[in-house]
C-alpha positions in Angstrom: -33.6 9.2 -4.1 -34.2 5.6 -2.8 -33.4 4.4 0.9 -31.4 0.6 1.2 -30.5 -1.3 4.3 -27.2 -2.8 4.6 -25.5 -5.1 7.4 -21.8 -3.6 6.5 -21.5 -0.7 4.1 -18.0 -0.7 2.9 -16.8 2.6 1.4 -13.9 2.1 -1.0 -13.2 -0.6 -3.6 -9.6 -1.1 -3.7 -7.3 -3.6 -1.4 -8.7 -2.6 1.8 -12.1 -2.6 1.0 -12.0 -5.7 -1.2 -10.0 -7.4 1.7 -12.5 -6.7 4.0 -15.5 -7.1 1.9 -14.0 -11.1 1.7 -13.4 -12.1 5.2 -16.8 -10.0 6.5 -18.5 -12.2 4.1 -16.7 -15.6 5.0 -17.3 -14.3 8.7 -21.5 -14.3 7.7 -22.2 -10.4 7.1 -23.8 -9.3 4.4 -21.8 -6.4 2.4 -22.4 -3.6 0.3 -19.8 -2.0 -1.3 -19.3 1.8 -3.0 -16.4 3.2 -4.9 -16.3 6.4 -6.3 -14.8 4.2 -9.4 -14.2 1.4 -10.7 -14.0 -1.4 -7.9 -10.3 -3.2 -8.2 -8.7 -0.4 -10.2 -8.0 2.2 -7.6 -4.6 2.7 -6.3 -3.0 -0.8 -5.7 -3.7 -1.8 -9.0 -0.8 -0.4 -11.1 1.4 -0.2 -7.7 4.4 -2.5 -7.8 2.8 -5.9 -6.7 5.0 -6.8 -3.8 3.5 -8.2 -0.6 6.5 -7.2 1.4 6.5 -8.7 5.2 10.0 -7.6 5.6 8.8 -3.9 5.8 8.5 -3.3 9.7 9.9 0.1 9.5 7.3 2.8 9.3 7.9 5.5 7.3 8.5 7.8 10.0 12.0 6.8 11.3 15.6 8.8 11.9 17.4 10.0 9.1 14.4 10.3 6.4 14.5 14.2 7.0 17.8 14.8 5.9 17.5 12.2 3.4 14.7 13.7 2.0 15.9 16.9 2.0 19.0 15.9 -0.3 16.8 14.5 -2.4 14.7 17.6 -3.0 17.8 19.2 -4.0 18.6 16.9 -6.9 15.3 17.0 -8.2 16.5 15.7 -11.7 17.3 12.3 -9.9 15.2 12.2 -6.8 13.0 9.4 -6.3 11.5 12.3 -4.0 8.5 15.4 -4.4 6.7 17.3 -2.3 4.0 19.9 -3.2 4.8 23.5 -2.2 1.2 24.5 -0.1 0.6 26.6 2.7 -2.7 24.8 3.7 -3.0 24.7 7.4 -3.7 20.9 7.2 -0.7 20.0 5.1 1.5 22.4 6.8 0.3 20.1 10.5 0.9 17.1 8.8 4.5 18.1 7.9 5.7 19.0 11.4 3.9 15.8 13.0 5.8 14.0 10.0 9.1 15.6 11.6 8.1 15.1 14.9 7.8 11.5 14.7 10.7 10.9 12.2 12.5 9.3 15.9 13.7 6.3 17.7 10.5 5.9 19.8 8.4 6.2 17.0 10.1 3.0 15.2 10.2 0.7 18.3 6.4 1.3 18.4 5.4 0.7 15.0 7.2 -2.9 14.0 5.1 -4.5 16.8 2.3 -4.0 14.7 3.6 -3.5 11.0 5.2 -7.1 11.7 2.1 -8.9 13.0 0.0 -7.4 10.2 2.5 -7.7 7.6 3.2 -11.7 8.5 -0.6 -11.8 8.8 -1.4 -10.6 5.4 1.5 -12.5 3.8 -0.3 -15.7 5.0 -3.7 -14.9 3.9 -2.4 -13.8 0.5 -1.2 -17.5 0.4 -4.2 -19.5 1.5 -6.5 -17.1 -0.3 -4.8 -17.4 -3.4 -4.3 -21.3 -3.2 -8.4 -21.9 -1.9 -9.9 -19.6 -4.8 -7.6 -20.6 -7.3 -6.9 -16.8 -8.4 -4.4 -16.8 -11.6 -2.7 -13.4 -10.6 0.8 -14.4 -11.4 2.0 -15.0 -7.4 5.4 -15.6 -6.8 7.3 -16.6 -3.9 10.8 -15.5 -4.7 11.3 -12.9 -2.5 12.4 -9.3 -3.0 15.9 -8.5 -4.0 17.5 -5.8 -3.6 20.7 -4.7 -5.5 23.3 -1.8 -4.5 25.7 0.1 -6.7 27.7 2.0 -3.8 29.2 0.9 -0.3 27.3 3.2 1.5 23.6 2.0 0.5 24.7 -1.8 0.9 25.6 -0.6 4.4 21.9 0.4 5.2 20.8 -2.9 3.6 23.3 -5.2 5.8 21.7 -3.1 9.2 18.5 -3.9 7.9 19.2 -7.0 7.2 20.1 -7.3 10.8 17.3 -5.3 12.3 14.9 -8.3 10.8 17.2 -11.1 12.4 16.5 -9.3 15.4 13.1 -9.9 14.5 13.3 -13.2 13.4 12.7 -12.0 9.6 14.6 -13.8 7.1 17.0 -11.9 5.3 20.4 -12.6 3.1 23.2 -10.6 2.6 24.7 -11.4 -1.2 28.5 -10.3 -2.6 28.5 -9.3 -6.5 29.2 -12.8 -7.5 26.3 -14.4 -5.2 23.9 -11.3 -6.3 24.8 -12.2 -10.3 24.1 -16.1 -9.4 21.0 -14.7 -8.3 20.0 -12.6 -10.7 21.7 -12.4 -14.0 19.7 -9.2 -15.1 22.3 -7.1 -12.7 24.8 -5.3 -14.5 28.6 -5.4 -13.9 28.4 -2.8 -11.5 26.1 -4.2 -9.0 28.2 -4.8 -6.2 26.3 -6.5 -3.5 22.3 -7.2 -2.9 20.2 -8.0 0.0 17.6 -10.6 -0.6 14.1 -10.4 2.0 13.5 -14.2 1.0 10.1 -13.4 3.1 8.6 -11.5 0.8 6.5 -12.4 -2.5 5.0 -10.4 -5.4 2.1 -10.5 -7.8 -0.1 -9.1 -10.7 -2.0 -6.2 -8.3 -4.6 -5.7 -10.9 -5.4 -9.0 -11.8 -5.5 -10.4 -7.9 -7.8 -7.1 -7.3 -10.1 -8.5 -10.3 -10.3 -11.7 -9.4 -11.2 -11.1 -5.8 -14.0 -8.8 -6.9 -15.4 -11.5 -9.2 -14.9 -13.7 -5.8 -16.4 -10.9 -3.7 -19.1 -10.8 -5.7 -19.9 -14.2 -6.3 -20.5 -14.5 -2.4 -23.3 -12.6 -2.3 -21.7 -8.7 -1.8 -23.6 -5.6 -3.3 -20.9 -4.0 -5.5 -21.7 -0.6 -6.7 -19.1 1.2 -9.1 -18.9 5.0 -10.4 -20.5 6.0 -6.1 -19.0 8.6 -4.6 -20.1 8.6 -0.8 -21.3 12.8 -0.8 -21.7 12.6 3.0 -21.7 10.9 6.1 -24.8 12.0 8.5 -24.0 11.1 12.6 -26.4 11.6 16.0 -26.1 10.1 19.1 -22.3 8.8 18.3 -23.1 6.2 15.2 -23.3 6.9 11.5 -27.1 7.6 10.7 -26.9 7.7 7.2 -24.6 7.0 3.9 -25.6 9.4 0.9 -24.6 9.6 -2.6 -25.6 11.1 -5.8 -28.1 8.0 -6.3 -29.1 6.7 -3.1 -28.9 6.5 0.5 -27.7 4.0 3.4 -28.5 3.4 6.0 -25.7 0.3 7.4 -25.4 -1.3 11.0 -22.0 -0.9 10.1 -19.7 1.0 7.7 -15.7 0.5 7.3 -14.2 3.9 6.1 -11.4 2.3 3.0 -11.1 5.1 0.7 -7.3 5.4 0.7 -6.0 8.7 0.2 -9.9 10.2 -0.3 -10.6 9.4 3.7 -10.5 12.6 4.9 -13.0 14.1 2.0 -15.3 11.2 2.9 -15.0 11.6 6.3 -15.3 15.8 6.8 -18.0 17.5 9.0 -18.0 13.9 11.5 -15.5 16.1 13.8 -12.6 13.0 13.3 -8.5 13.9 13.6 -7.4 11.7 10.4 -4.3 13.5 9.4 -3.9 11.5 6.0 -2.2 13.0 2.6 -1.8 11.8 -0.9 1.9 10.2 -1.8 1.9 9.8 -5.3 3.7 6.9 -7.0 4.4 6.1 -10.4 4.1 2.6 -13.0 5.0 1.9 -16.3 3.9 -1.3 -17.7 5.7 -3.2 -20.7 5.8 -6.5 -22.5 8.2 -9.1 -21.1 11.7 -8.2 -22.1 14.5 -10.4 -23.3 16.0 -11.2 -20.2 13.5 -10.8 -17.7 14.7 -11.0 -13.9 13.4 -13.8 -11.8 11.9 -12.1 -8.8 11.1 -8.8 -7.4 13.5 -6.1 -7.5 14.6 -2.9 -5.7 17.2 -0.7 -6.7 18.5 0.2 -3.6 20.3 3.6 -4.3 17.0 5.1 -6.3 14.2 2.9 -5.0 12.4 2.0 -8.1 11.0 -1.4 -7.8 11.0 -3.8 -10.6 8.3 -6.5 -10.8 8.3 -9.8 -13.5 4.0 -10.0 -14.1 4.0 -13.3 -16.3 3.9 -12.1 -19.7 4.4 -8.2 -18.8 7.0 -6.2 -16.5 6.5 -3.4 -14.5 8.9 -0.5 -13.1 7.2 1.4 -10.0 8.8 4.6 -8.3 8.6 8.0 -6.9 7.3 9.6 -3.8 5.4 12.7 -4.3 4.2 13.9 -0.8 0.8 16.4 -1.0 -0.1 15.9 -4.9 -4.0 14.8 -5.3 -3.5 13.8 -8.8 -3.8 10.9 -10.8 -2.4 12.1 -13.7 1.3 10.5 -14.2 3.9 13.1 -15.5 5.8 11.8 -18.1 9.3 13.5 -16.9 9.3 10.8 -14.0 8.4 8.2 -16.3 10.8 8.7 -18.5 13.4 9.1 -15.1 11.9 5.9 -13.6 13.4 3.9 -17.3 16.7 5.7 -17.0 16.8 4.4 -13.3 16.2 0.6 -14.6 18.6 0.4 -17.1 21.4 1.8 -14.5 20.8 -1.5 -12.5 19.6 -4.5 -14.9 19.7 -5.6 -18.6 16.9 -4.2 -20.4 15.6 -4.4 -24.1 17.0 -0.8 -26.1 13.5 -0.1 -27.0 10.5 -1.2 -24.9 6.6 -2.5 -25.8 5.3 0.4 -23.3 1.7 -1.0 -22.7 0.4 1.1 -19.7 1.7 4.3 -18.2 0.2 5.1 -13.9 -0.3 6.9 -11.3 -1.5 6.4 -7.9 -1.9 7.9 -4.3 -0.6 6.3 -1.0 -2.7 7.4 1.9 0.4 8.6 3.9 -0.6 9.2 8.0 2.2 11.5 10.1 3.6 8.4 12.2 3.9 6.0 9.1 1.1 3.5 10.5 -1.6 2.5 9.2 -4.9 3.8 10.8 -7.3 0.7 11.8 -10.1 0.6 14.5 -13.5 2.4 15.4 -14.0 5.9 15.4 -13.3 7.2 19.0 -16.6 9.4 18.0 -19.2 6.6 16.0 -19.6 3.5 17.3 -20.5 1.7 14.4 -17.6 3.4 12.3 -14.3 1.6 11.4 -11.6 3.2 10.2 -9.4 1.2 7.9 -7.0 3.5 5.9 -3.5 5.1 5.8 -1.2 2.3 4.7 1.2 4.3 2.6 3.0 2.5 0.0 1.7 -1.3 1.8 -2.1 -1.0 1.0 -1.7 -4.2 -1.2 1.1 -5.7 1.2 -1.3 -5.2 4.5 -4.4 -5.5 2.3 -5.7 -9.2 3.9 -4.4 -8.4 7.1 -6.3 -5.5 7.7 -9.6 -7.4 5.9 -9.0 -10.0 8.8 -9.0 -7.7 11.8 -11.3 -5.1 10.2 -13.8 -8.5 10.0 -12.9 -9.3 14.1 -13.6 -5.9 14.8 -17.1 -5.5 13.2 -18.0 -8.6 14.8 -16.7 -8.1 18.4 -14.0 -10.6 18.1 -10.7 -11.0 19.6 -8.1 -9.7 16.6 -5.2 -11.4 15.7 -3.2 -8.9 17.1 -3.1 -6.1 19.5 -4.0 -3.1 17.1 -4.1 -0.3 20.0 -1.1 1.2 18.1 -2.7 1.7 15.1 -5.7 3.4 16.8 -7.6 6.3 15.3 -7.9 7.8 18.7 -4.0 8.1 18.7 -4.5 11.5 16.7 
């Protein structure tokens, strides 16, 4: 087994990782990256493709318990899972989930969820415009449509809650919604449209910035798994895998929902667990919508990808695997065709799954180790690891090279656990 010296070892290859590996290397590091994959096909790249600034609400917040709840009890519909398990870990994630389903807990996490989702939504623009990537961005904003009183309610106060913010946000009648969007069926009544927000091909942006990555100089090493992390005297001594071993000035912990496994035995708090989510993948339909999509009610999302169209849902707290089941699948297309016009039979091209690295509090974990010194901590951004992906490559960049970050991260501190 062969010893290399690296500047910054990244560990992980998707969004966060990538991200990072870019602005490290525009900032003059020299990077090498390991996934225990394919690098650019791990879990953002068959997620839904919406970089969503409007989503300042963390996922902790009053009301999702007894929503939730419902939800489990209508399994056939629920957009909604959770894996039965009586492991001490994910039993102490579930109570800290509770605890900080509150008031407090949502005044202190859009401070940061805004700055780094406005952040990211401005570095997906002037990265995609300076490298020319062909990933299918659009800026049309993310609609979403209501088929009940009661949802469109919760969209108008959110609606509001970002005006408070200075967020833009428009509140649509059935007429405006169907001037909007002539996919909706008749029984859309209303829509709220985050004009903010903008969407793209995941896995072809992912690509490309790997080629990009790449092409500046960065060591990218697929099919790695990281076996262990080796610490003394409070800094990360040594990186091993199956093939090799590191030693790095620096390493940035990105490996999504896999953190914790990477991470065991260096004596860290990093209460993060798998949230599956689902994709399936077609050719473009007849009438394909013009923007981004989310059926309120059900919360699938619906994406236009050029030539292809994508439905994303489900939320399946707890479940490691990758493996989609075809029951919510097949629900996900039922849920569609409640909402918008859509071909009788579709040109199914790619069925998905993925995990969300889901923390307690609903905020992403970036910053160093409060027990390495040379360890950053970049991981736990839920359903927004493509959304928050540049962002977090920004400040993970500042951090690693003792710079003042864009914003004040002390909320989304590892030490807070």
């Amino acid at each position: 087994m062969s010893l290399s010296k690296a500047d910054v070892l990244i560990i992980g290859g998707g969004s966060i990782g990538l991200n990072a590996a870019y602005y490290l290397l525009k900032a003059g590091r020299s990077v090498t990256l390991l996934d225990q994959g394919a690098v650019g096909v791990g879990s953002s790249a068959g997620n839904a493709g919406h970089i969503v600034p409007s989503h300042i609400l963390p996922l902790a917040a009053p009301g999702i318990i007894p929503t939730a709840l419902k939800w489990l009890l209508d399994a056939e519909n629920s957009p909604f899972g959770m894996k039965i398990s009586l492991a001490p870990e994910y039993l102490a994630w579930l109570l800290r989930f509770a605890a900080a389903c509150s008031d407090s807990n949502v005044q202190r996490g859009i401070p940061p969820l805004k700055a780094l989702g406005l952040l990211s939504a401005r570095n997906f623009a002037e990265m995609i415009t300076a490298e020319g990537f062909d990933c299918h961005y659009s800026e049309t904003g993310l609609l979403f449509l209501y088929k009940t009183e009661t949802s469109f309610a919760g969209g108008r106060h959110e609606a509001e809650l970002l005006h408070q913010h200075g967020l833009p946000a428009e509140v649509l009648d059935k007429a405006a919604v169907r001037a909007r969007e002539p996919a909706a069926l008749d029984d859309v009544i209303a829509g709220v449209h985050f004009t903010g927000d903008s969407s793209l091909n995941p896995a072809r942006f992912l690509q490309q910035l790997a080629e990009r990555v790449r092409a500046l100089g960065a060591d990218l090493r697929s099919n790695t798994p990281v076996t262990r992390l080796e610490s003394a005297g409070g800094k990360i001594t040594r990186v091993i895998t199956a093939q090799d071993e590191f030693e790095a000035g620096q390493v940035v912990l990105a490996s999504g929902a896999w953190s914790p496994l990477v991470a065991r035995g260096l004596g860290l708090n990093l209460p993060v667990q798998p949230a599956r989510g689902y994709s399936l993948t077609m050719a473009a339909t007849q009438v394909m919508p013009r923007q981004a999509l989310i059926l309120g009610e059900r919360r699938v999302a619906v994406t236009p990808l050029g030539d292809k169209l994508r439905f994303t849902g489900r939320l399946e707290v707890g479940n490691m695997s990758t493996t989609p089941d075809t029951k919510y699948i097949a629900q996900i297309e039922r849920v569609v065709r409640e909402y918008i016009q859509v071909d009788e039979k579709l040109d199914i091209q790619e069925t998905w799954a993925g995990l969300r690295p889901t923390t307690p509090d609903g905020l992403p974990v970036i910053g160093f180790s409060p027990r390495h010194s040379n360890l950053i901590l970049a991981t736990g951004h839920a359903m927004l690891g493509l959304s928050l992906g540049p962002g977090t490559g920004q400040v993970v960049a500042e951090l690693a090279n003792k710079a003042k970050t864009a914003f004040d991260l002390s909320p989304l501190s590892p030490a807070r656990f």
